[in-house]
C-alpha positions as a Python dict, from the first residue, in 0.01 Angstrom:
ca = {
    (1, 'X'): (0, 0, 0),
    (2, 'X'): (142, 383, -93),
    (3, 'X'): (208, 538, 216),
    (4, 'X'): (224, 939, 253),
    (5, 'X'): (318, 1198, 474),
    (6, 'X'): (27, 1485, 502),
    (7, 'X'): (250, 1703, 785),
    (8, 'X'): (91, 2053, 936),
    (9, 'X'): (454, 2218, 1133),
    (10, 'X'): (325, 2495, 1359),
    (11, 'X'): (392, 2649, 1657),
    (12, 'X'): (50, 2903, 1751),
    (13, 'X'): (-324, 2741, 1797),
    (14, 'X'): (-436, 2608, 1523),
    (15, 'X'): (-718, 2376, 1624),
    (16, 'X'): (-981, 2444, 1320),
    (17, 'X'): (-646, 2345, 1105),
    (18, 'X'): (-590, 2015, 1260),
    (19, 'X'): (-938, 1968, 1168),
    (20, 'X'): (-954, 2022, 845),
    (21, 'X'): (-656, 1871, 711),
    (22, 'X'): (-722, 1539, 906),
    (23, 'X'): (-1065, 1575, 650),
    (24, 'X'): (-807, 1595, 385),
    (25, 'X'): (-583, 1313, 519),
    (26, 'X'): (-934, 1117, 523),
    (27, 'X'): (-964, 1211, 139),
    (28, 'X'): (-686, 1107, 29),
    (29, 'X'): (-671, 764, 202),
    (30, 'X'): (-1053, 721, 79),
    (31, 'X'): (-1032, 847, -284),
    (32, 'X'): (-657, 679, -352),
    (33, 'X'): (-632, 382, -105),
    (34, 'X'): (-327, 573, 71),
    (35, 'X'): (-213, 499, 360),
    (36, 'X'): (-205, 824, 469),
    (37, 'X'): (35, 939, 797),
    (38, 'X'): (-108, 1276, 899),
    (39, 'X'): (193, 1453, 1102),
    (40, 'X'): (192, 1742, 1305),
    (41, 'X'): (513, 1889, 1432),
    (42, 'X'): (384, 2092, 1745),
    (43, 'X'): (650, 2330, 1845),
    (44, 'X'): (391, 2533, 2056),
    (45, 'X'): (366, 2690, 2424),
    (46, 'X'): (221, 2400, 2700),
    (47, 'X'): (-116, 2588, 2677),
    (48, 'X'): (-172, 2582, 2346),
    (49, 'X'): (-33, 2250, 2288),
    (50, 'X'): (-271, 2105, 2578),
    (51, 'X'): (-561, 2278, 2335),
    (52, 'X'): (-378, 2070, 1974),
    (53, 'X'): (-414, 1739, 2218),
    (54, 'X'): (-794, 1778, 2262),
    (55, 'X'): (-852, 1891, 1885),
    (56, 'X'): (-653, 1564, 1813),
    (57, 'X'): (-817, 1285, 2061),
    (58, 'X'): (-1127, 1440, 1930),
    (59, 'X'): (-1063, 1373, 1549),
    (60, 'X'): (-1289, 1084, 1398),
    (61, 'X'): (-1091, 799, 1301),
    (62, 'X'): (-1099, 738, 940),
    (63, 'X'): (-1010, 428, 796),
    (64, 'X'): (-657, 436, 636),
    (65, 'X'): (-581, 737, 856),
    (66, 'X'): (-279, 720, 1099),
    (67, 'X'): (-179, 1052, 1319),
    (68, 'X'): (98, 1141, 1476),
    (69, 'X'): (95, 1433, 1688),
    (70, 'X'): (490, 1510, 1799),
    (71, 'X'): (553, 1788, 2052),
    (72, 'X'): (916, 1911, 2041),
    (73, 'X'): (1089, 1646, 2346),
    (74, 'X'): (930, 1391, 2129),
    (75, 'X'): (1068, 1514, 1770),
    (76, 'X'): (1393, 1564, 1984),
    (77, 'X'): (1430, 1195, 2108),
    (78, 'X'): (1363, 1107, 1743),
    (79, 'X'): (1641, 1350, 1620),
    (80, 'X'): (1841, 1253, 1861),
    (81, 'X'): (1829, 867, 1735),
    (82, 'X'): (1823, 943, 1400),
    (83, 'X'): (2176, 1158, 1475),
    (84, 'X'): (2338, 918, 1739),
    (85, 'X'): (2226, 581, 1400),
    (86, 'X'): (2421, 825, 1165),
    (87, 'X'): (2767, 798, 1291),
    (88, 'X'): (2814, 1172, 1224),
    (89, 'X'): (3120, 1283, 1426),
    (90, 'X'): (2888, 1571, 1552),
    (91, 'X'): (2563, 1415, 1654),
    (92, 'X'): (2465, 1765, 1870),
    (93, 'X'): (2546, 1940, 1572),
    (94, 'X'): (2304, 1817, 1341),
    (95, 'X'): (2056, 1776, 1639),
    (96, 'X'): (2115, 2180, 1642),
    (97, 'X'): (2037, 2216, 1291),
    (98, 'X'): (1719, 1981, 1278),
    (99, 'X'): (1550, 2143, 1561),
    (100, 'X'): (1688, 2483, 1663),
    (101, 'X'): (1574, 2707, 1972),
    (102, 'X'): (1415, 2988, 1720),
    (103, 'X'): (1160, 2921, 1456),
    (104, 'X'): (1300, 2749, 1108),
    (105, 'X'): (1038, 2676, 812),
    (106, 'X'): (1317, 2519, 669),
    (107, 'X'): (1417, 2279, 980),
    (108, 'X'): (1045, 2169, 1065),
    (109, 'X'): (1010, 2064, 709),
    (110, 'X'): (1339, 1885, 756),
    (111, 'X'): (1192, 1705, 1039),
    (112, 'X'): (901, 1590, 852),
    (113, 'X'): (1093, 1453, 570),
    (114, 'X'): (1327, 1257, 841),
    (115, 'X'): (974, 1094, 1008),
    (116, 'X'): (846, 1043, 665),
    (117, 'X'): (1149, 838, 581),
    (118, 'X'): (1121, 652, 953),
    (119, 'X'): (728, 574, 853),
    (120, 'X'): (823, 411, 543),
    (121, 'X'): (632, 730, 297),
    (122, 'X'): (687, 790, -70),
    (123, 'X'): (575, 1139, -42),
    (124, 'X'): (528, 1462, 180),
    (125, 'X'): (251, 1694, 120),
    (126, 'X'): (256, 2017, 383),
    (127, 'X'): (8, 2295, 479),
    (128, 'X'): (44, 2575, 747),
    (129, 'X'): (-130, 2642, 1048),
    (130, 'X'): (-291, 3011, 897),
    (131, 'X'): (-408, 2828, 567),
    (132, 'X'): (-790, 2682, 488),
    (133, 'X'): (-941, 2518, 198),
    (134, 'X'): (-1109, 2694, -64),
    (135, 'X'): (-1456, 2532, -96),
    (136, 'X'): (-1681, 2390, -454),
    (137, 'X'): (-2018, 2251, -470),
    (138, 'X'): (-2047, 2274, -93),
    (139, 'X'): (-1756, 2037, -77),
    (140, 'X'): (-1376, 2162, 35),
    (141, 'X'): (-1099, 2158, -194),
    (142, 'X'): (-810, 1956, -124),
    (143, 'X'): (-458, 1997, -289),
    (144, 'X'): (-353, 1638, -211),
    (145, 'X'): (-603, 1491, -476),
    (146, 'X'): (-396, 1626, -765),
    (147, 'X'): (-74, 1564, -518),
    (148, 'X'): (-143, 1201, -506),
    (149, 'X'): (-247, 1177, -877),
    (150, 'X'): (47, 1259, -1019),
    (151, 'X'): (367, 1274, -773),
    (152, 'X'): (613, 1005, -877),
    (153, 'X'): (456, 937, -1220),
    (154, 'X'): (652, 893, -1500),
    (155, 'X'): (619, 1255, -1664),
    (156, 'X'): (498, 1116, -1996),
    (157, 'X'): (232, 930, -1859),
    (158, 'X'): (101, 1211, -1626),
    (159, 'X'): (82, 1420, -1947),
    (160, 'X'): (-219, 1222, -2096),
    (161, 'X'): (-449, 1354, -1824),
    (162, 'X'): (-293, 1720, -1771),
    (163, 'X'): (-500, 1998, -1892),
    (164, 'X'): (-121, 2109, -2083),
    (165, 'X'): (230, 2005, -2072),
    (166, 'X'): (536, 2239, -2101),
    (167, 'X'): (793, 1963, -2048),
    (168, 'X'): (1097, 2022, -2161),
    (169, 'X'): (1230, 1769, -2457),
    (170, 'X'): (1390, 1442, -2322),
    (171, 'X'): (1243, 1487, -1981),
    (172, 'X'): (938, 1248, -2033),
    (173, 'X'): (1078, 923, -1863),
    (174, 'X'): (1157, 1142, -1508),
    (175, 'X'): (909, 1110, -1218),
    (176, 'X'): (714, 1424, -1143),
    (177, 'X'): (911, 1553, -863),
    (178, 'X'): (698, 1841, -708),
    (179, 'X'): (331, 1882, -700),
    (180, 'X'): (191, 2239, -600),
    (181, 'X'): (-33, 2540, -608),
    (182, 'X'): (-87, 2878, -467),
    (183, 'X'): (-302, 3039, -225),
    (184, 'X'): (-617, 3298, -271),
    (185, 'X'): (-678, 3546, -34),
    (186, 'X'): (-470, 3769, 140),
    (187, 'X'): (-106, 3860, 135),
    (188, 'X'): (109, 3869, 392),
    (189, 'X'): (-5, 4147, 597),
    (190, 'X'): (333, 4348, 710),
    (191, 'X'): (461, 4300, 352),
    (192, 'X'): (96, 4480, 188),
    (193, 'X'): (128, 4718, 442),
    (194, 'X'): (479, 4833, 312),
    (195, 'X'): (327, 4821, -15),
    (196, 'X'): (20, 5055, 99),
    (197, 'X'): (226, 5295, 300),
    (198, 'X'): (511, 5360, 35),
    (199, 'X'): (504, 5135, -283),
    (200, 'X'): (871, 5284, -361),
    (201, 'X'): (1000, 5150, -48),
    (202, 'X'): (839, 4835, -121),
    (203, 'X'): (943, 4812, -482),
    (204, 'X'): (1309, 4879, -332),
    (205, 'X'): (1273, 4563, -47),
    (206, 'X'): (1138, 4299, -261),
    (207, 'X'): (1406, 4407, -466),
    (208, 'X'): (1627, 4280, -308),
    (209, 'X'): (1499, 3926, -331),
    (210, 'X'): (1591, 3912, -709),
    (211, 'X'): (1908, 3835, -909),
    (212, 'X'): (2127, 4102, -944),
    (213, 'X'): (2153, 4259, -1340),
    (214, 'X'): (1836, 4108, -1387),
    (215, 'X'): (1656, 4339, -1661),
    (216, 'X'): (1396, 4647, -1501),
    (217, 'X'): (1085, 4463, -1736),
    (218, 'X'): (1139, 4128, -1575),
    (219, 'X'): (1257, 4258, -1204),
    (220, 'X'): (920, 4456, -1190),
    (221, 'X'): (716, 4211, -1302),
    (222, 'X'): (866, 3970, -1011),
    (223, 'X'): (845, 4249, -795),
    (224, 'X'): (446, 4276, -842),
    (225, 'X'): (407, 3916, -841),
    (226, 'X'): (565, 3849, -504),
    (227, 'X'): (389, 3792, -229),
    (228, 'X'): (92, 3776, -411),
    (229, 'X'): (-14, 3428, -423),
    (230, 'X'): (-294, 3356, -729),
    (231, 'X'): (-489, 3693, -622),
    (232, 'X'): (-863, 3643, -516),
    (233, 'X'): (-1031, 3405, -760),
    (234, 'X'): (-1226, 3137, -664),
    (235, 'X'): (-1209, 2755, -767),
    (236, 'X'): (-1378, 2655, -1124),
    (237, 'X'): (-1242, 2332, -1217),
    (238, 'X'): (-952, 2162, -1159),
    (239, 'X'): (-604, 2302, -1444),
    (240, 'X'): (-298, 2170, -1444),
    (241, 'X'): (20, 2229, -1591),
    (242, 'X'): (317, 1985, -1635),
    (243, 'X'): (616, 2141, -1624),
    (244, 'X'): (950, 2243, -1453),
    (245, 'X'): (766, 2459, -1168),
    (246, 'X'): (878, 2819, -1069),
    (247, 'X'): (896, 2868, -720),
    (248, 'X'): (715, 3175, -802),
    (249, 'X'): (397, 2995, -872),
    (250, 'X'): (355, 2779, -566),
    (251, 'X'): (390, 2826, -186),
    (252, 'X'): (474, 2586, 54),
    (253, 'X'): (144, 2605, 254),
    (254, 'X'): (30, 2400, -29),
    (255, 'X'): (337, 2172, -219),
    (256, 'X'): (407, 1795, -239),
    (257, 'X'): (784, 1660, -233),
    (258, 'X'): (827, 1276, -411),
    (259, 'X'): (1109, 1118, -193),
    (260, 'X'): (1330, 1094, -409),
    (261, 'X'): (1394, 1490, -410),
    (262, 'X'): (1405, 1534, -36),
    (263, 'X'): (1587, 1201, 35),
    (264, 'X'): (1875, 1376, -149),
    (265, 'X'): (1862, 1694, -82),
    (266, 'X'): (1705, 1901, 264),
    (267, 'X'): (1613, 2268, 276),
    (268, 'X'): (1802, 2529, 441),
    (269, 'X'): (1779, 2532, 844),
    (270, 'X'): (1802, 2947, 829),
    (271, 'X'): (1651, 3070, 1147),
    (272, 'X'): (1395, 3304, 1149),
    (273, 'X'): (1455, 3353, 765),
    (274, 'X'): (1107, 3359, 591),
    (275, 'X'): (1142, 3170, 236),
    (276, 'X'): (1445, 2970, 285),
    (277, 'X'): (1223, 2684, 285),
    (278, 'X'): (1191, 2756, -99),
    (279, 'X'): (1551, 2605, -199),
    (280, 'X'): (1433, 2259, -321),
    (281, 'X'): (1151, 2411, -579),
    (282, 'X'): (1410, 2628, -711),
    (283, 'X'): (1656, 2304, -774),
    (284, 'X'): (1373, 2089, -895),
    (285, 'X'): (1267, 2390, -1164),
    (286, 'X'): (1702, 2412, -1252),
    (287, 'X'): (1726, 2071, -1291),
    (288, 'X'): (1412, 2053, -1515),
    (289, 'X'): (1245, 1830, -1331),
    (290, 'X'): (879, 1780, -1412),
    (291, 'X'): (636, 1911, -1229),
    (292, 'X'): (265, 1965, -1136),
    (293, 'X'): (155, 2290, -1091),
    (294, 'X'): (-253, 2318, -1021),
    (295, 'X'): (-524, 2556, -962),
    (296, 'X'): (-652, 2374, -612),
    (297, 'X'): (-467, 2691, -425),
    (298, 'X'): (-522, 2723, -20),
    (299, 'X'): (-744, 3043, 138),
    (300, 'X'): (-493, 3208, 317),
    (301, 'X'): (-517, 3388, 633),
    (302, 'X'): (-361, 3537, 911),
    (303, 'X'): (-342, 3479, 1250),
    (304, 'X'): (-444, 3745, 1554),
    (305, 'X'): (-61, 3657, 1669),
    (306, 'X'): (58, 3831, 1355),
    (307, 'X'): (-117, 4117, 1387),
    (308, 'X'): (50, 4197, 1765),
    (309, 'X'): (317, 4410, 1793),
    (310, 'X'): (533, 4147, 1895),
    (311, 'X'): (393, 3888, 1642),
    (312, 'X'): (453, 4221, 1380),
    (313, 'X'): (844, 4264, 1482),
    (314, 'X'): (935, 3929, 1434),
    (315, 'X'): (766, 3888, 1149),
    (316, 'X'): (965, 4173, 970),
    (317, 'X'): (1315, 4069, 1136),
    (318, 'X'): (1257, 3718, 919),
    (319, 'X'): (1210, 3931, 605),
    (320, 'X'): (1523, 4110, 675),
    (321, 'X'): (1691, 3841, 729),
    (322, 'X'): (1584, 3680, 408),
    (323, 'X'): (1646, 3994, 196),
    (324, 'X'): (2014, 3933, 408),
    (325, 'X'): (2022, 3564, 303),
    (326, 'X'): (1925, 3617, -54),
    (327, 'X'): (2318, 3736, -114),
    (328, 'X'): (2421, 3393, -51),
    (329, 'X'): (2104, 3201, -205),
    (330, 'X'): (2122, 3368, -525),
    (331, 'X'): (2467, 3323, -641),
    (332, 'X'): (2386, 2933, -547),
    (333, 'X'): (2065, 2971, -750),
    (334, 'X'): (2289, 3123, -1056),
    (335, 'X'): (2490, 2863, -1052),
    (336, 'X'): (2215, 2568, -980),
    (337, 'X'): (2047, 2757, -1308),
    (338, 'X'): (2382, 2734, -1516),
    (339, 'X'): (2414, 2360, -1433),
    (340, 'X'): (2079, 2262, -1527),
    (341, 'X'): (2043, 1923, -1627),
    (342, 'X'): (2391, 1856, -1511),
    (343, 'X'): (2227, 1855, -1170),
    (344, 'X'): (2089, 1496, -1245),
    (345, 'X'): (2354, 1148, -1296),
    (346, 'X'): (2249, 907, -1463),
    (347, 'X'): (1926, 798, -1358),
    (348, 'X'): (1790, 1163, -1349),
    (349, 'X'): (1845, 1184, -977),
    (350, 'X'): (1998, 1487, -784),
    (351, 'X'): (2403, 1465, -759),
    (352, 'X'): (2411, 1600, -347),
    (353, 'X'): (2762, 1644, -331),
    (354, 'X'): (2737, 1916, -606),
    (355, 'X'): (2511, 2126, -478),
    (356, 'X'): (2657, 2094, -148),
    (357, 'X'): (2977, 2266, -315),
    (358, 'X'): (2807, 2568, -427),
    (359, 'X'): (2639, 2597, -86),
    (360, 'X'): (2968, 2528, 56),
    (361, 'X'): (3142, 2803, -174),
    (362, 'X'): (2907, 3048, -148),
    (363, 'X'): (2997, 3137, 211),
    (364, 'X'): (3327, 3276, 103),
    (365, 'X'): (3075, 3564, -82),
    (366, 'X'): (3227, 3861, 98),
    (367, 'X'): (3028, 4101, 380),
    (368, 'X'): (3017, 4397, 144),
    (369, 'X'): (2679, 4290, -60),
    (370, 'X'): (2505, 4148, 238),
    (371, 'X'): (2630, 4494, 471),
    (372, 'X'): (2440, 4693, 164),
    (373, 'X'): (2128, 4518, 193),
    (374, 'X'): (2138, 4579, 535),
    (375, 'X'): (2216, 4893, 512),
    (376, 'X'): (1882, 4958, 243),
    (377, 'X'): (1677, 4770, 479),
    (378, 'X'): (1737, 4954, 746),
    (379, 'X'): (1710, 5282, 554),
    (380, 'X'): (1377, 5163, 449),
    (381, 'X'): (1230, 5091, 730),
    (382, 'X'): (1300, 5453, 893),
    (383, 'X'): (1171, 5637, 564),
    (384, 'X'): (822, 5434, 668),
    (385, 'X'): (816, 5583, 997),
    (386, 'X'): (587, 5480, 1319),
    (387, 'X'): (633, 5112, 1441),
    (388, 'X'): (902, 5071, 1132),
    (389, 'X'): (1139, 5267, 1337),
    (390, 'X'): (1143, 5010, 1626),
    (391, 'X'): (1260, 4760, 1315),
    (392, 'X'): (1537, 4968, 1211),
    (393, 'X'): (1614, 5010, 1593),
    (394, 'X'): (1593, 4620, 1649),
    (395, 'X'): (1878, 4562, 1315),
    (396, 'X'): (2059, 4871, 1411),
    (397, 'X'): (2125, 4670, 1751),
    (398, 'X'): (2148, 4291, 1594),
    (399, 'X'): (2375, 4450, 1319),
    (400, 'X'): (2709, 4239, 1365),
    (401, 'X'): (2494, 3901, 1469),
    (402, 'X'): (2241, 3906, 1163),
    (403, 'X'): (2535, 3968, 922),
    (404, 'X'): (2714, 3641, 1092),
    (405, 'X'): (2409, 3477, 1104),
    (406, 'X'): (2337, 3488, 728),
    (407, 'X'): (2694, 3342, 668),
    (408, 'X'): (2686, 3086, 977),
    (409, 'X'): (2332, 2961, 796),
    (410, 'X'): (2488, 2858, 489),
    (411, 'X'): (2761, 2693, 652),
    (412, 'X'): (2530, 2497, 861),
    (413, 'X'): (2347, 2411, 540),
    (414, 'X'): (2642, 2296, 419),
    (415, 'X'): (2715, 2105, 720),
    (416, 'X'): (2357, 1925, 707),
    (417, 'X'): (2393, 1815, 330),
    (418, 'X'): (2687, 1642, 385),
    (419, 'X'): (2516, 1424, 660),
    (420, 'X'): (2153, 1388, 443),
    (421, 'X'): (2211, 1071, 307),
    (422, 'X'): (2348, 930, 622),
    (423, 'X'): (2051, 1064, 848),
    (424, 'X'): (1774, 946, 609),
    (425, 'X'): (1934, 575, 576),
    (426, 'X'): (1922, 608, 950),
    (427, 'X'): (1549, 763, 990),
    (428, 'X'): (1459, 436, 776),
    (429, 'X'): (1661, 224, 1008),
    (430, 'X'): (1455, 342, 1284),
    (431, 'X'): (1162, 367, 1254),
    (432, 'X'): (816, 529, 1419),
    (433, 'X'): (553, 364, 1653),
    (434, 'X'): (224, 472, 1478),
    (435, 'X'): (34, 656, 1766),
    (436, 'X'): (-319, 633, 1630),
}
């Protein structure tokens, strides 16, 4: 029986989440005969954990259904296996980078890929805790039907059924390695209130996110599409596109990994760094790698923590940081996007060790870019006045650290590729007691 990871990270209550995606878990174990492991990865305070139990115990069973609800000591006495089975020299080390004292999108997705592997799953399909479905005929909408239809099909047989193909020539015998869409709704809501406030200043921050020399048509149309998600249409019937996917078309509240991408290859443990957890959709769509992209795209909302101050301030210090990391992540992506195909061996599989050499190299990129964009940022964020100022304040202080930090991340990326391999043979090795 095909077994699959449907994993919901979080760390804030989330407890009409939990319910619907264990009605999606349900769907996809009832409309595909999955086996389908529903994980969440509850890095939360006691309270609100004690709240995620109850929402759990209270979920109907559903036949073909198996949950696993992990609170951090018990992800850490996996790690902490999975490490010590590894016979890394380092064991801490890695446990450091899987599950790290500050937020990580890229870590808890790390973690889920690790369990996935130890429950014996072909796949992982994640949501996020601020994300519902969008809703047709009275009935919701659930991503992981066209997840499960086509992830790990041979790309020239999931063409016959795609509504059109873009697949590039020669790539028809490959699995499809990602499947993903968007969300509807709103955008994130510190980034569209930079945009509301002073468009300029936001033109000049998401700016910063792109290649540089890239030409002024193409950086503004990126520039307008970011953030933006698939706007505020509604479902009308299910489109898909097969295709090398940009990671500018699908977010990660609503993607599907086949294993054979994340066995190789994990994403970048960056703390607090909002979209580092994007690396492995911008190798897939490098190394050509078919692709599903669909129109089943999540409702997304926001939490009331993001709209506290203190919810606001960290939420802003992660886009810094990103705008900091993108220095090092870009001149990987250059060269990821130069290599193409040569990304693959043989059997069309991703060669590790070389892009854990441009990760590698690309922390020997000099402090002078990234003390510019810090520089901008913090520029920025005193032209926009009011609350912004405490943001400036906050990087003005944490000056020397973030511009460490955004090395040190890279290195530690680094560091965790050259123990993947080892760590998901081990994860295999040992295993996880279903808990319901």
């Amino acid at each position: 029986m095909r077994r699959v990871c449907l994993t919901l990270p979080t760390h804030r209550a989330c407890t009409g989440t939990i319910g619907a995606i264990a009605e999606e878990a349900a769907h996809g174990a009832r409309e595909f005969g999955a086996e389908v492991h529903l994980l969440i990865l509850d890095s939360s305070p006691a309270p609100v954990l004690a709240g995620h139990r109850r929402a759990v115990a209270a979920l109907p069973a559903a036949p073909g259904v198996r949950v696993h609800h992990l609170d951090e000591d018990e992800q850490q006495a996996f790690l902490r296996e999975v490490a010590d089975r590894s016979g890394a020299a380092r064991p801490d080390r890695l446990l450091e980078l899987m599950l790290p004292d500050r937020v990580s999108y890229g870590a808890c997705t790390n973690r889920a890929f690790l369990i996935a592997q130890a429950l014996g799953c072909t796949s992982v399909h994640r949501r996020d805790s601020d994300s519902r479905y969008q809703h047709a005929g009275g009935e919701p909408v659930f991503p992981l039907h066209q997840e499960l239809t086509y992830l790990g099909q041979r790309a020239d047989e999931a063409g016959k059924s795609v509504t059109r193909s873009k697949l590039p020539p020669g790539s028809g015998g490959r699995r499809v390695a990602v499947a993903g869409g968007s969300f509807v709704g709103e955008m994130s809501v510190d980034v569209a209130e930079i945009r509301e406030l002073d468009p300029g200043t936001y033109r000049e921050l998401v700016g910063l996110s792109l290649p540089e020399g890239s030409p002024e048509i193409w950086r503004d149309h990126l520039i307008d599409a970011s953030f933006r998600g698939a706007g505020n249409g509604t479902f009308d019937g299910d489109r898909t596109t097969l295709a090398p996917i940009s990671p500018m078309r699908v977010d990660m509240c609503n993607i599907g990994f086949d294993h054979e991408l994340y066995g190789r290859v994990p994403l970048p443990p960056a703390t607090d760094t909002i979209g580092s957890d994007y690396f492995l959709l911008h190798l897939a769509h490098d190394a050509r790698l078919p692709g599903l992209e669909h129109n089943r795209h999540i409702v997304n909302f926001h939490t009331e923590e993001r709209r506290t101050d203190a919810g606001f301030l960290a939420y802003q210090v992660r886009f810094a940081k990103f705008l900091l990391a993108k220095a090092y992540l870009n001149t990987v992506y250059a060269r990821t996007a130069a290599a193409g195909e040569a990304l693959l061996d043989a059997e069309g599989r991703l060669r590790a060790p070389v892009v854990a050499g441009f990760v590698r190299d690309s922390t020997g990129l000099g402090r002078t870019d990234v003390e510019r964009r810090l520089d901008v940022v913090e520029r920025a964020y005193r032209r926009l006045g009011d609350r912004y100022t405490t943001v400036a304040d906050t990087l003005a202080e944490r000056r020397s650290g973030l511009l460490d930090e955004a090395r040190d991340d890279m290195a530690g990326f680094a560091h965790l590729m050259d123990h993947w391999e080892a760590l998901t043979r081990a994860s295999a090795e040992a295993g996880l007691a279903v808990t319901r």
